[in-house]
C-alpha positions as CSV (number, residue, x, y, z in Angstrom):
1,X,-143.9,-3.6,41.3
2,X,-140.0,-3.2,40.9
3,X,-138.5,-7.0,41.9
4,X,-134.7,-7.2,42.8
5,X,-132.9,-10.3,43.1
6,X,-129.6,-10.4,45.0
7,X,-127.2,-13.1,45.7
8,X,-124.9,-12.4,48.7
9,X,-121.8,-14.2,49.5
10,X,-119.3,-14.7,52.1
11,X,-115.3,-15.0,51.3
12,X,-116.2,-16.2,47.7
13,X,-119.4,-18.4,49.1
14,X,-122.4,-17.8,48.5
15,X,-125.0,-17.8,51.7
16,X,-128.3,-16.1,50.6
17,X,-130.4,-15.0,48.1
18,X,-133.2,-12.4,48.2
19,X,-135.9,-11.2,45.9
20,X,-137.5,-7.9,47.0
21,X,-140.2,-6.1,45.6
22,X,-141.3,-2.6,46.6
23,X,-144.3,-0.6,44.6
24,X,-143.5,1.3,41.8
25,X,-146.4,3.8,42.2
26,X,-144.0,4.9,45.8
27,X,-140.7,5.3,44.1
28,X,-141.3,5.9,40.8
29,X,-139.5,9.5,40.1
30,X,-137.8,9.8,43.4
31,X,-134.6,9.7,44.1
32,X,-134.8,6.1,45.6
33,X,-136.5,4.3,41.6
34,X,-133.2,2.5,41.1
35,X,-133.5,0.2,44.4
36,X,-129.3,0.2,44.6
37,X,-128.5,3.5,42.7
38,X,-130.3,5.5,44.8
39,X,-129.6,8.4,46.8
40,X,-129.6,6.3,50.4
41,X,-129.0,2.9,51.8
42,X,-131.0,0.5,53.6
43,X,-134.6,0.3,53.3
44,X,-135.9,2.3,56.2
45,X,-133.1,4.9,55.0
46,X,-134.5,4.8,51.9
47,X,-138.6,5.3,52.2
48,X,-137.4,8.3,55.2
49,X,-135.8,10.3,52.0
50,X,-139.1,9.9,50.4
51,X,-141.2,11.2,53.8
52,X,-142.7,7.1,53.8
53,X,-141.6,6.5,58.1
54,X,-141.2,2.9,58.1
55,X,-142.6,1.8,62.0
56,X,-143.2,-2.0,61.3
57,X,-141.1,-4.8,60.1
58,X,-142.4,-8.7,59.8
59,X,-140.6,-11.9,59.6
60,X,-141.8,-15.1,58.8
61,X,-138.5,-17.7,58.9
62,X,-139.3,-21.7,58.2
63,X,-136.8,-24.3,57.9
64,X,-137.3,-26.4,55.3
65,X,-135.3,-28.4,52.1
66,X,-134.0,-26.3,49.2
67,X,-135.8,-26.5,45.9
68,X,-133.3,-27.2,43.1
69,X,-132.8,-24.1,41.9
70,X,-131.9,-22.5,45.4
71,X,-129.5,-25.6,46.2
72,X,-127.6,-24.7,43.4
73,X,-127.1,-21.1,43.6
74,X,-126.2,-21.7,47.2
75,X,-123.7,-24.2,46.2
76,X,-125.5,-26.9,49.1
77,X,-124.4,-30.2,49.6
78,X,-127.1,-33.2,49.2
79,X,-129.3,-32.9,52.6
80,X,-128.6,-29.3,54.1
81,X,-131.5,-27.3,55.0
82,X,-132.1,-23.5,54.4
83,X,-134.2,-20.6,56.1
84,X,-136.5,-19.1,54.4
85,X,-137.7,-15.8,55.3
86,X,-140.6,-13.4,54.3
87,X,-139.9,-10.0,55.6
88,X,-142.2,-7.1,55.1
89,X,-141.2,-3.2,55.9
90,X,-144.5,-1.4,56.5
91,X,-145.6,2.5,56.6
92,X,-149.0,2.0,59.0
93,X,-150.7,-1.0,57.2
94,X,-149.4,-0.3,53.6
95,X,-146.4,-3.0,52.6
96,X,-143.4,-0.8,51.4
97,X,-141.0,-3.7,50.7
98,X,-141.1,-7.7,51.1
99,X,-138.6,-9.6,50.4
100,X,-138.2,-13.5,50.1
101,X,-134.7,-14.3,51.5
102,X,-133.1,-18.1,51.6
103,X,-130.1,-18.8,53.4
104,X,-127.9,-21.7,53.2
105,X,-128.9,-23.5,56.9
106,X,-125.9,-24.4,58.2
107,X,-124.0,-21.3,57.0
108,X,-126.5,-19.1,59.1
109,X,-127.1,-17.5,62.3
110,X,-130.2,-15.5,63.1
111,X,-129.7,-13.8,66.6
112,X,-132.2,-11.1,67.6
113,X,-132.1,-7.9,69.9
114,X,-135.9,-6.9,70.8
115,X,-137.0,-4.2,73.3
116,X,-139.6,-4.7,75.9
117,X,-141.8,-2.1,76.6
């Protein structure tokens, strides 16, 4: 497994971090190893350089209170929730990338466009 961590900020503040991890025996010697040097951006633009069609995405997204660590690197004040959401890309059934991301709670919006078929 290759594991990326990522802190993301917003003017100077920071509102999320994200841990990813995507299977080295996929990328290894492609042109998308280095997870942010790579030759495309954007996970689903990444695997489609590599022929691996991403068709699925999952979320899981909880509210809950910030460990320590994560109320720290978000800079939260005493009391302020976060979202915490696992998101796995998948090619058919096989996991390409999943990702743990926490957002700062009240520095958040999640809004959502879904088709119906």
């Amino acid at each position: 497994m290759v594991a990326t961590r990522y802190l993301y900020r917003y003017d100077g503040t920071p509102i999320q971090t994200a841990t990813s991890w995507e299977p080295a025996a996929l990328t290894a010697g492609t042109p998308i190893e280095p997870p942010e040097e790579g030759a495309a951006v954007g996970v689903v633009a990444r695997f489609d350089l590599i022929g691996q069609r991403i068709d699925s995405v999952e979320e899981d997204i909880e509210s809950r209170l910030p460990t320590a660590d994560e109320a720290k690197a978000l800079e939260l004040p005493p009391g302020v929730a976060v979202l915490a959401m696992k998101r796995t890309y998948r090619v058919g059934d096989l996991p390409v990338e999943t990702a743990d991301i926490v957002m700062a709670g009240h520095r958040s919006v999640l809004s959502y466009r879904l088709a119906v078929t």
